[in-house]
PAVEX-629523 format. One record per residue (C-alpha): residue number from 0; residue in one letter; x, y, z. Coordinates in steps of 0.05 Angstrom, whole numbers, plus 5000, padded with zeros to 4 digits. Example, Ala and Ser with C-alpha at 12.3 -4.5 7.8 and 13.67 -1.06 7.14 Angstrom:
+-----+------+------+------+------+
! seq ! type !    u !    v !    w !
+-----+------+------+------+------+
!   0 !    a ! 5246 ! 4910 ! 5156 !
!   1 !    s ! 5273 ! 4979 ! 5143 !
+-----+------+------+------+------+
END
This chain:
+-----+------+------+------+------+
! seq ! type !    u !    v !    w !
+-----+------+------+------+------+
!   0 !    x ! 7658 ! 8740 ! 5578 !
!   1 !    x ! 7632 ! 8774 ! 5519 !
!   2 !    x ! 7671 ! 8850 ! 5504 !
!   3 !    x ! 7600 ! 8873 ! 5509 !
!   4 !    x ! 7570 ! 8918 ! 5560 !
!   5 !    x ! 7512 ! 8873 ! 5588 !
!   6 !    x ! 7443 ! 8908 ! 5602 !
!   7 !    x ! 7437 ! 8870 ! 5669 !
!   8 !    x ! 7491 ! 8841 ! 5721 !
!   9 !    x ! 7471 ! 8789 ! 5782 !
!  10 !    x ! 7496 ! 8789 ! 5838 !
!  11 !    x ! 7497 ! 8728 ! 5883 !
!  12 !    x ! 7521 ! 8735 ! 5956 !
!  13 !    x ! 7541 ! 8668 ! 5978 !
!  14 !    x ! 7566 ! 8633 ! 6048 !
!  15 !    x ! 7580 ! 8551 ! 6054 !
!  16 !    x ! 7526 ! 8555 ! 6007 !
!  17 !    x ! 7551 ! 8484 ! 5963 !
!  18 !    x ! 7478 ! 8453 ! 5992 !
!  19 !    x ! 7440 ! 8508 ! 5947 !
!  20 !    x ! 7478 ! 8552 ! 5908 !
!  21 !    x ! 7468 ! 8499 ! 5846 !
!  22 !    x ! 7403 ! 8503 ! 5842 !
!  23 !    x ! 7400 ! 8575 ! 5849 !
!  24 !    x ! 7448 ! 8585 ! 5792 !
!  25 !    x ! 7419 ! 8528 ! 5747 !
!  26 !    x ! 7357 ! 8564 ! 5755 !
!  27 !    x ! 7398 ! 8637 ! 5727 !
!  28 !    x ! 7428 ! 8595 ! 5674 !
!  29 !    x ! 7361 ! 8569 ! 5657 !
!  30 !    x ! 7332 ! 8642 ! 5648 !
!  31 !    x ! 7296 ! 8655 ! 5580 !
!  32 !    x ! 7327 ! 8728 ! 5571 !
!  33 !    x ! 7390 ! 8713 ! 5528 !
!  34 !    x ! 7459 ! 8699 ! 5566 !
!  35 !    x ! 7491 ! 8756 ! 5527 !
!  36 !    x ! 7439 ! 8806 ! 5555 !
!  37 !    x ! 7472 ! 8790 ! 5627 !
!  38 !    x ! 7522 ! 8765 ! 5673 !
!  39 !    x ! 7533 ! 8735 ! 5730 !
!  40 !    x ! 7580 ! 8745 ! 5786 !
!  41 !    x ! 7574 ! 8706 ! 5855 !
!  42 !    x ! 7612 ! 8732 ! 5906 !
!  43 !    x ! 7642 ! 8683 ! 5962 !
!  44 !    x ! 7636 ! 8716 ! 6029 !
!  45 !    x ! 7690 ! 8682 ! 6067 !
!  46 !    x ! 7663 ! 8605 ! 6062 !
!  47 !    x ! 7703 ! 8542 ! 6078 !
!  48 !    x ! 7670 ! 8485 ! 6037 !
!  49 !    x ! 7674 ! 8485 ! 5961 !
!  50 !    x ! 7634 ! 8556 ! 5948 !
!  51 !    x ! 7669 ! 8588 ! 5898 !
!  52 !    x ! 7695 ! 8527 ! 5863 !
!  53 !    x ! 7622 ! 8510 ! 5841 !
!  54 !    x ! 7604 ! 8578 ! 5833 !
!  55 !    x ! 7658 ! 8578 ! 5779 !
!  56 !    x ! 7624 ! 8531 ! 5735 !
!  57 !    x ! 7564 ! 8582 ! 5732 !
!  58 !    x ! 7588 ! 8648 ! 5743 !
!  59 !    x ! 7624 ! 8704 ! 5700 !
!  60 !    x ! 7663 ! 8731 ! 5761 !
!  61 !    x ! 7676 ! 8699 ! 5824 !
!  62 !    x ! 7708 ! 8740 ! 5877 !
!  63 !    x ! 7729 ! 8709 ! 5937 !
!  64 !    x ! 7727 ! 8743 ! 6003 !
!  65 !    x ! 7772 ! 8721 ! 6057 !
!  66 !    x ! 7749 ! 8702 ! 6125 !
!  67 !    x ! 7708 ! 8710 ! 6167 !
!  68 !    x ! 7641 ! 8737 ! 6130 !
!  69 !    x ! 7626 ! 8804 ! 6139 !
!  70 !    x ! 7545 ! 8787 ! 6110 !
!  71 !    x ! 7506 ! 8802 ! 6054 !
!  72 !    x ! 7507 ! 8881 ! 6062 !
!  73 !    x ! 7583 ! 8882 ! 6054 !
!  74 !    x ! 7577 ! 8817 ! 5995 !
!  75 !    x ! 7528 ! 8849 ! 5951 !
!  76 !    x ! 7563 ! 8915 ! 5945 !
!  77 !    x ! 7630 ! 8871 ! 5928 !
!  78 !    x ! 7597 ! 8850 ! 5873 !
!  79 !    x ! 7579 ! 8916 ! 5852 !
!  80 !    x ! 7638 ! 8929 ! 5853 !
!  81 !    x ! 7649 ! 8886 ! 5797 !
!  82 !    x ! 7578 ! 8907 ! 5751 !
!  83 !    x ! 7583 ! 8925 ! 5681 !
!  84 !    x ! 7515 ! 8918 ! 5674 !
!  85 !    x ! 7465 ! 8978 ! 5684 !
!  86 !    x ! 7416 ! 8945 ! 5726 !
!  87 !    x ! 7435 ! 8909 ! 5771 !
!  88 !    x ! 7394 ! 8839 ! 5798 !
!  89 !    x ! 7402 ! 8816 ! 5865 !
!  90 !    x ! 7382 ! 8746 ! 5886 !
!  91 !    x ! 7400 ! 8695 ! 5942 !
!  92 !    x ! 7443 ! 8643 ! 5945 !
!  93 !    x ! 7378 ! 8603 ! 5969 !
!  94 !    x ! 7334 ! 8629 ! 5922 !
!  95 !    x ! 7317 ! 8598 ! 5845 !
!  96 !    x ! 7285 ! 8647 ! 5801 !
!  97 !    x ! 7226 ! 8627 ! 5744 !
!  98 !    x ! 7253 ! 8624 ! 5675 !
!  99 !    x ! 7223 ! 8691 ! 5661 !
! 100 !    x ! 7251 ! 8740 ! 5717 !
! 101 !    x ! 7312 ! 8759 ! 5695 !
! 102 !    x ! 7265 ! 8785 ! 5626 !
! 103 !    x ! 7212 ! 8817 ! 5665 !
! 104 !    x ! 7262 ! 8854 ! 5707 !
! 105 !    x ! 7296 ! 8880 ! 5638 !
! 106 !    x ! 7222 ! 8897 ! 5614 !
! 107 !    x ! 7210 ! 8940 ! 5681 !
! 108 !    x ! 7268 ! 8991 ! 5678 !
! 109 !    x ! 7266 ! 8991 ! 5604 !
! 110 !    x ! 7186 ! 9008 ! 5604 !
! 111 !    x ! 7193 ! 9050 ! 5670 !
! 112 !    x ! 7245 ! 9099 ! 5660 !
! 113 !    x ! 7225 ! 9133 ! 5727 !
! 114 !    x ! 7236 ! 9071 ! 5765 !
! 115 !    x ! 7294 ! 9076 ! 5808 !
! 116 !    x ! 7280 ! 8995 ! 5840 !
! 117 !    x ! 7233 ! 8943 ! 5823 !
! 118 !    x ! 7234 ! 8874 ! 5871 !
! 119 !    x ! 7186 ! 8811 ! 5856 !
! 120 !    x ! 7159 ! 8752 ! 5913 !
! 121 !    x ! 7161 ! 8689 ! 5932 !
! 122 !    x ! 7113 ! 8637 ! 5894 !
! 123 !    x ! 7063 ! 8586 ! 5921 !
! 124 !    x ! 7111 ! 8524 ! 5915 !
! 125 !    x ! 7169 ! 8522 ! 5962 !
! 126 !    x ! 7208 ! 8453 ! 5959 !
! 127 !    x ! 7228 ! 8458 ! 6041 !
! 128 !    x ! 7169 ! 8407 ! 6073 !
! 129 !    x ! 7142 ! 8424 ! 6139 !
! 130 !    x ! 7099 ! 8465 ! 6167 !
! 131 !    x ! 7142 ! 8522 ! 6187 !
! 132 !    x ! 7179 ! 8526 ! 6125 !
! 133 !    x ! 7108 ! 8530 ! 6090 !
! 134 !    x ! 7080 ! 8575 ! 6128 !
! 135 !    x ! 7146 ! 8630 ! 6123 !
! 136 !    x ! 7145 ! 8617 ! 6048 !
! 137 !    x ! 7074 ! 8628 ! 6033 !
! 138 !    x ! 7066 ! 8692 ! 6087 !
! 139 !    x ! 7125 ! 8728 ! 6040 !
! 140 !    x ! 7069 ! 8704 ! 5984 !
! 141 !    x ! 7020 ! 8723 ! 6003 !
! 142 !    x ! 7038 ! 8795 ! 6030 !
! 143 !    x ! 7069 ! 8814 ! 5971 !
! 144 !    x ! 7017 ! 8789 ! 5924 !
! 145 !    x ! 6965 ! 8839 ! 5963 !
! 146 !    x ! 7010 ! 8910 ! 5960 !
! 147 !    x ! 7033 ! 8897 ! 5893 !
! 148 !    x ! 7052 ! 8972 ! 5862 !
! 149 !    x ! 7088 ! 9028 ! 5889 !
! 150 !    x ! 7130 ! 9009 ! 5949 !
! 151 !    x ! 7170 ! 9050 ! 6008 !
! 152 !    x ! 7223 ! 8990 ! 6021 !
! 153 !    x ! 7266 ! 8949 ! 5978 !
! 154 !    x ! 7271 ! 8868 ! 5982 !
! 155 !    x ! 7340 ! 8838 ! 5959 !
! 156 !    x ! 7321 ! 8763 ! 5962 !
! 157 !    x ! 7295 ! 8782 ! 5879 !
! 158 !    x ! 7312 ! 8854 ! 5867 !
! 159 !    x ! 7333 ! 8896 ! 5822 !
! 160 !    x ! 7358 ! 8968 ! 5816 !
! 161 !    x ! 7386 ! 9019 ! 5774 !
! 162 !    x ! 7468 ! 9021 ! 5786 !
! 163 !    x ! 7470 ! 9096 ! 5785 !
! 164 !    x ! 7415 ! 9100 ! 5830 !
! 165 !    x ! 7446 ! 9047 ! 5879 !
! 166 !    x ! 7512 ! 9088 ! 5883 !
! 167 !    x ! 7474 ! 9146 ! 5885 !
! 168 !    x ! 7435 ! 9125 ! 5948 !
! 169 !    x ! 7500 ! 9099 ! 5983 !
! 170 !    x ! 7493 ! 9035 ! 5973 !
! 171 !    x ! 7482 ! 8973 ! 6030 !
! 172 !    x ! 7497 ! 9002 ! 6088 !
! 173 !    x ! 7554 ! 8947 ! 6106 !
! 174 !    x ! 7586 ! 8984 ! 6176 !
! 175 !    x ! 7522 ! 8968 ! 6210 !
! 176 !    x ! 7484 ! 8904 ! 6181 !
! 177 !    x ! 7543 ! 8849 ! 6196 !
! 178 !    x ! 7488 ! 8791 ! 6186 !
! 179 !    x ! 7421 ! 8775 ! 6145 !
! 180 !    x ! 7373 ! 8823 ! 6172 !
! 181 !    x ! 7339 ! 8892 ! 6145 !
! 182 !    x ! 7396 ! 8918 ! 6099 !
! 183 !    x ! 7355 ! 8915 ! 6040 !
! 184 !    x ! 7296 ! 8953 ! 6072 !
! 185 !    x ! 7348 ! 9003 ! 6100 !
! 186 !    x ! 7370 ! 9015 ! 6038 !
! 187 !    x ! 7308 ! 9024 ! 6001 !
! 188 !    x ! 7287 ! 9082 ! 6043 !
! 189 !    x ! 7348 ! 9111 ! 6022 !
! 190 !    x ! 7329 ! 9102 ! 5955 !
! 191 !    x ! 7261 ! 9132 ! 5969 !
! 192 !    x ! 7289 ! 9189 ! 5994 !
! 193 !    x ! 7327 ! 9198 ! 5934 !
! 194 !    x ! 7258 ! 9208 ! 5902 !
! 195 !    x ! 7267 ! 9149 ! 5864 !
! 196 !    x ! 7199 ! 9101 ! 5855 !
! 197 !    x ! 7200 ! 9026 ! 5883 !
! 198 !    x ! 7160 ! 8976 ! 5845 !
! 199 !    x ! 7137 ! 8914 ! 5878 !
! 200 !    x ! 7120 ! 8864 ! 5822 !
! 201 !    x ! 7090 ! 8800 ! 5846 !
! 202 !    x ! 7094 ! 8766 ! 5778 !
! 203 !    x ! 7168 ! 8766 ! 5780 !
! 204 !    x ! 7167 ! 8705 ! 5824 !
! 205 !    x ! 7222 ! 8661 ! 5855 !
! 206 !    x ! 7227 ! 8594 ! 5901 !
! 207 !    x ! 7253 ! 8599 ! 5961 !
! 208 !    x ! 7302 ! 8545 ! 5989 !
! 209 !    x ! 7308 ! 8553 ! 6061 !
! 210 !    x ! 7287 ! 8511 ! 6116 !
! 211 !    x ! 7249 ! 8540 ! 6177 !
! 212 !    x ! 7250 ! 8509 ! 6237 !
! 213 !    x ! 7206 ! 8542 ! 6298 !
! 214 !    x ! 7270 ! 8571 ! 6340 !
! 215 !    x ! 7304 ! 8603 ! 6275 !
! 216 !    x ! 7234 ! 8628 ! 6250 !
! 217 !    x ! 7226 ! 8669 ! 6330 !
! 218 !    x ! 7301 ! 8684 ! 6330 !
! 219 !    x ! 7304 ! 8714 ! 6255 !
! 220 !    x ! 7234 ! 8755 ! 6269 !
! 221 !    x ! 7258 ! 8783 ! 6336 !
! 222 !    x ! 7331 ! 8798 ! 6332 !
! 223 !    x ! 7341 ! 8807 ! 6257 !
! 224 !    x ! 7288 ! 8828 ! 6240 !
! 225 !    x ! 7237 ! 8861 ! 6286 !
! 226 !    x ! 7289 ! 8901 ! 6339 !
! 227 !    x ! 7330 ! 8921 ! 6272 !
! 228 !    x ! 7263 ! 8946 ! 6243 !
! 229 !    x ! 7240 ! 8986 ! 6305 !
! 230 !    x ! 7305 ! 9022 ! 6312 !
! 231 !    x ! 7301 ! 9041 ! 6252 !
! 232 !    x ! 7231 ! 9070 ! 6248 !
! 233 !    x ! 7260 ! 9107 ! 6316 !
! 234 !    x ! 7315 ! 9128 ! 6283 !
! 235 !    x ! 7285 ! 9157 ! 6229 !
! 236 !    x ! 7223 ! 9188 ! 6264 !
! 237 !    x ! 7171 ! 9147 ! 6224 !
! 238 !    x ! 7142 ! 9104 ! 6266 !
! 239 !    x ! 7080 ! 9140 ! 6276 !
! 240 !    x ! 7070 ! 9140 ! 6192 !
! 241 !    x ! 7006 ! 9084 ! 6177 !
! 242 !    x ! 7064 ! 9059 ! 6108 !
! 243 !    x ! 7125 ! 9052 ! 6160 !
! 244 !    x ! 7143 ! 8976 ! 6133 !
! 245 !    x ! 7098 ! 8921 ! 6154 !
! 246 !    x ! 7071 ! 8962 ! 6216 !
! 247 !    x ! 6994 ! 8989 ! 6185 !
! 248 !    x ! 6953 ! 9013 ! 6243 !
! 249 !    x ! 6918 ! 8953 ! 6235 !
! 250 !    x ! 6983 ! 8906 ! 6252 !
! 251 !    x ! 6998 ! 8957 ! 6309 !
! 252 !    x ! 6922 ! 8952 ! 6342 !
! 253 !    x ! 6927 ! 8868 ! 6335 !
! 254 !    x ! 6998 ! 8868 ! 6366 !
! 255 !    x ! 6969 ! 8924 ! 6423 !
! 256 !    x ! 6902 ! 8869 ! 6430 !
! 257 !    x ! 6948 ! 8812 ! 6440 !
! 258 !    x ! 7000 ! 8843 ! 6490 !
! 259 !    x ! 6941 ! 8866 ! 6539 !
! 260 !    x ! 6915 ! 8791 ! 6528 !
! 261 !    x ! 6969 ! 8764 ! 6549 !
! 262 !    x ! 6972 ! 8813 ! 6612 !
! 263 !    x ! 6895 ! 8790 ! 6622 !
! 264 !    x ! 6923 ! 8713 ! 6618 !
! 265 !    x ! 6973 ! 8732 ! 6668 !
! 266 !    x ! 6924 ! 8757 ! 6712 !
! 267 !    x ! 6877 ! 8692 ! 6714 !
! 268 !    x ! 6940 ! 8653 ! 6728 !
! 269 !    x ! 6966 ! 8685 ! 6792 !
! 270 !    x ! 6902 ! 8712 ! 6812 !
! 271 !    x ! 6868 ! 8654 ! 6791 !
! 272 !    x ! 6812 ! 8687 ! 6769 !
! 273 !    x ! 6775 ! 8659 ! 6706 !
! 274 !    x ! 6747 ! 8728 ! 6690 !
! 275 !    x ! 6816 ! 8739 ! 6667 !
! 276 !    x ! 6808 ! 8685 ! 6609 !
! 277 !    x ! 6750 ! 8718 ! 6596 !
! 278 !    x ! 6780 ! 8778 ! 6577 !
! 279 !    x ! 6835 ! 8753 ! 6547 !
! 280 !    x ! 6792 ! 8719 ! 6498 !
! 281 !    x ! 6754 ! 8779 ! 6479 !
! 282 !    x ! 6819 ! 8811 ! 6460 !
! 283 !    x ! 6833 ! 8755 ! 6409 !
! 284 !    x ! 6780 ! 8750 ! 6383 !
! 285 !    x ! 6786 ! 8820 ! 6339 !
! 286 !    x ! 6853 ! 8792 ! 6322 !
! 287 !    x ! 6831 ! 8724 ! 6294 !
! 288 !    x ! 6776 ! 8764 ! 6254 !
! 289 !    x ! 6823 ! 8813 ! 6227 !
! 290 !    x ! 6873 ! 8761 ! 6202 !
! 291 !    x ! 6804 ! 8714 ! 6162 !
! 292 !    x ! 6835 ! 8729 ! 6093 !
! 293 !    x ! 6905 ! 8704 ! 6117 !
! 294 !    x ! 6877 ! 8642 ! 6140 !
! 295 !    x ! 6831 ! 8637 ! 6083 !
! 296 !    x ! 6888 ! 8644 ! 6034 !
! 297 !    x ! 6928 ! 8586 ! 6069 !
! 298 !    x ! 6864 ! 8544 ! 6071 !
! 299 !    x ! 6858 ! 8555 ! 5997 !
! 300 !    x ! 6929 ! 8537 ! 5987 !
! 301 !    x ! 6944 ! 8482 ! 6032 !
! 302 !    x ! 6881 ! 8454 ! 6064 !
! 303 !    x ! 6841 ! 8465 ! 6125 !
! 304 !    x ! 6885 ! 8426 ! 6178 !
! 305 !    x ! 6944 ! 8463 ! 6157 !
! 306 !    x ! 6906 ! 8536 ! 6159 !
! 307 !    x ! 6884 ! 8517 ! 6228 !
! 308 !    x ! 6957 ! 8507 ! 6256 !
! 309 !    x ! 6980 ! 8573 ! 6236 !
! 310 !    x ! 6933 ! 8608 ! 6281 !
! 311 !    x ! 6987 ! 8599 ! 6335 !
! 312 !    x ! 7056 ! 8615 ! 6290 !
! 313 !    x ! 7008 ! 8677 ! 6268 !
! 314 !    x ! 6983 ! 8704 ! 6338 !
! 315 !    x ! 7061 ! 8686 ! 6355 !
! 316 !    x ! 7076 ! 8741 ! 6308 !
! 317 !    x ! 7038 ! 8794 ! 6343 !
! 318 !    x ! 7074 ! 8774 ! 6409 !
! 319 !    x ! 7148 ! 8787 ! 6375 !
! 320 !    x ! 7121 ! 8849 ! 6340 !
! 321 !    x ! 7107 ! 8877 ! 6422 !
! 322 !    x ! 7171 ! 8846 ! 6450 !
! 323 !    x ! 7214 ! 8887 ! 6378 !
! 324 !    x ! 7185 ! 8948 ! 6401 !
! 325 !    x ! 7197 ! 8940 ! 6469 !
! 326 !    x ! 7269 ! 8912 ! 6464 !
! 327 !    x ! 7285 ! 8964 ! 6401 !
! 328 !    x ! 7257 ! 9023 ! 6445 !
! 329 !    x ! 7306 ! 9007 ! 6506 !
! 330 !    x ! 7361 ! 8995 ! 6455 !
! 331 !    x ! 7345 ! 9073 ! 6414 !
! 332 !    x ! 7344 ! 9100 ! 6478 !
! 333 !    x ! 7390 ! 9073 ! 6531 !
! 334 !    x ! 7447 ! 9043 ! 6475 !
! 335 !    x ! 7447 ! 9084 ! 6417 !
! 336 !    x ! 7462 ! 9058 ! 6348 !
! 337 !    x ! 7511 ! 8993 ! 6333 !
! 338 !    x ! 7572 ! 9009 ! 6334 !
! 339 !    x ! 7633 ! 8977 ! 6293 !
! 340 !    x ! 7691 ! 8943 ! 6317 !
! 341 !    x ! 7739 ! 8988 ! 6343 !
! 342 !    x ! 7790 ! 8973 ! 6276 !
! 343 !    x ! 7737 ! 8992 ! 6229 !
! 344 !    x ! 7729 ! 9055 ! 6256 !
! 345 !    x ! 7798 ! 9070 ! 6259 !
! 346 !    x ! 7825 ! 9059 ! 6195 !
! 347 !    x ! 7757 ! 9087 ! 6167 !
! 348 !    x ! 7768 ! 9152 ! 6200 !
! 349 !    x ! 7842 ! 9157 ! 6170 !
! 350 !    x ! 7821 ! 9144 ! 6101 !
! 351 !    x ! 7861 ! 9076 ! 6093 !
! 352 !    x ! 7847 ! 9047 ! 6025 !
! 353 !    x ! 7853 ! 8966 ! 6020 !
! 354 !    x ! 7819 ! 8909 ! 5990 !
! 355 !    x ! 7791 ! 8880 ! 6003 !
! 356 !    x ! 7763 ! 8947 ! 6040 !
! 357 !    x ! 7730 ! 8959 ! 6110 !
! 358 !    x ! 7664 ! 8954 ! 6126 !
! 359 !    x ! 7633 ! 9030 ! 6110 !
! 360 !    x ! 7577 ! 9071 ! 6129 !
! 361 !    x ! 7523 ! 9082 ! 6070 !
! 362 !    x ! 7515 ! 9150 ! 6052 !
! 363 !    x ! 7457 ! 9186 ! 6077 !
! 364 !    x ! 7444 ! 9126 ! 6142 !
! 365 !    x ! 7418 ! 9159 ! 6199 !
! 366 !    x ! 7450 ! 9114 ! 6257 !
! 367 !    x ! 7446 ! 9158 ! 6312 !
! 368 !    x ! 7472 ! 9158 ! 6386 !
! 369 !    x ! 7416 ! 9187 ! 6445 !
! 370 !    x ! 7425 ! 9261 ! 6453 !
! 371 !    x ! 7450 ! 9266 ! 6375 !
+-----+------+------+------+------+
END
């Protein structure tokens, strides 16, 4: 490793992850900004195959987590921990960036001294076949391709922030996200309310690895995703505000349509009454309308036939958005806030200092119990 201060440090959170992490860090290595502009450190998050031995032949730093994984959250600000760099780049362990990210990301913060965060997409060529695995890839796409700009969350899959902002802001909040879920978007309101700006930048583009199958595409939506995200709107009083993270007032009227059709398709069914249908159709219908550019971009991309079985996975959507906010309303209000394990709170509330540490709190997280 070169005396040298680098401008920007990655940071690769990694579990069992010998089936991709080579490609994602050929795909670093491969990056057009020059190596001594940046490093590398991969951090091992408790695996038991061969992680960190291939990660070696890559990285700068390795650091090696014992067992079991405490998740990305608690990974990523490990290898913070162990940043020269003043930006630093975050990128999964799934994830293989375009030759040119790792530049554009130094161009950003070096053009954009105001710019606290900037965070690119996914492109329009994921290697994982299937229709699922399509379809998940190419919805990230295309999302982030049409809000590119000023943004009011952070993404962590291809991100990048400031160092003294991150520390500033408190960091991932690593007490309360133990898994993959919304620890990045958690974070970047923190960062937002730092006053710092968030730049979404579609052209910094990446491939993403994963393979979706149906049951982990509903699980991931609903329990690590939507339930985390309405909590957290709750939480933080915002869930009334037309920006609060994927939720427009559009989103919220199509997910309101296709609740009361399913109540109208419950209705013909033990009533057997076809006027039910009849209604419930109506109430689709505004739904399928409002979502023609989706299904025009994936009929663009991909073809008719395949454009035509998304309908389903994307009125599918709309029913997990209404079972989040039900199940993260009863949760905000009858629960409270997760709580950690009984030894992490203990030793956090008597200051004991080990590595490597305990799970903490982020700074400035508003995790609240009912009546708080």
């Amino acid at each position: 490793m070169s005396s040298a201060e680098p401008l920007l440090t990655v940071v690769v959170p990694a579990f069992n992850g010998t089936r991709v992490l080579p490609q994602a860090l050929a795909a670093l290595v491969a990056s057009d900004l020059p190596r001594e502009g940046w490093e590398l450190v991969v951090v091992d998050d408790g695996s038991t195959d061969e992680t960190a031995v291939l990660a070696a032949r890559y990285a700068d730093v390795v650091v090696r987590l014992p067992g079991p994984p405490r998740g990305p959250a608690y990974a990523r600000n490990r290898g913070v921990d162990s940043a020269r760099g003043e930006i630093v780049v975050f990128v999964d362990a799934d994830v293989c960036v375009h030759p040119d990210v790792l530049r554009r990301f130094a161009w950003a913060f070096a053009n954009e001294p105001d710019v606290g965060a900037v965070f690119g997409s996914y492109d329009t060529h994921p290697p994982a076949a299937g229709l699922i695995s399509q379809y998940r890839n190419l919805l990230h796409h295309y999302h982030h391709t049409r809000n590119p700009g000023e943004a009011e969350t952070f993404w962590a899959g291809c991100g990048a922030v400031r160092r003294a902002v991150f520390n500033a802001a408190g960091r991932f909040d690593e007490w309360h996200y133990r898994r993959p879920s919304i620890e990045d978007i958690e974070l970047g309101h923190r960062i937002r309310a730092q006053d710092q700006r968030i730049l979404l930048r579609p052209e910094i583009r990446c491939a993403h690895l994963k393979r979706w199958t149906l049951m982990n595409m509903l699980r991931t939506d609903l329990l690590d995703r939507g339930v985390p995200w309405m909590r957290l709107l709750l939480q933080e009083g915002k869930l009334s505000q037309r920006k609060s993270l994927n939720l427009k007032t559009i989103e919220k009227v199509n997910t309101a349509f296709i609740g009361l059709a399913l109540l109208a398709l419950a209705y013909a069914a033990l009533r057997r009454d076809a006027r039910g249908l009849v209604v419930a159709a109506l109430l689709v219908a505004p739904v399928l309308v409002a979502n023609l550019p989706l299904y025009g971009f994936f009929r663009r991309e991909r073809g008719l036939w395949f454009a035509l079985r998304i309908v389903p996975l994307n009125l599918a959507y709309y029913v997990l958005n209404g079972l989040s906010a039900v199940l993260g309303w009863c949760l905000h209000h009858l629960i409270g806030a997760p709580a950690p394990t009984p030894e992490v709170q203990a030793f956090t509330e008597v200051g004991v200092k080990r590595w490597p540490p305990l799970p903490a709190k982020a700074k400035g997280s508003v995790w609240l119990r009912p009546g708080e």
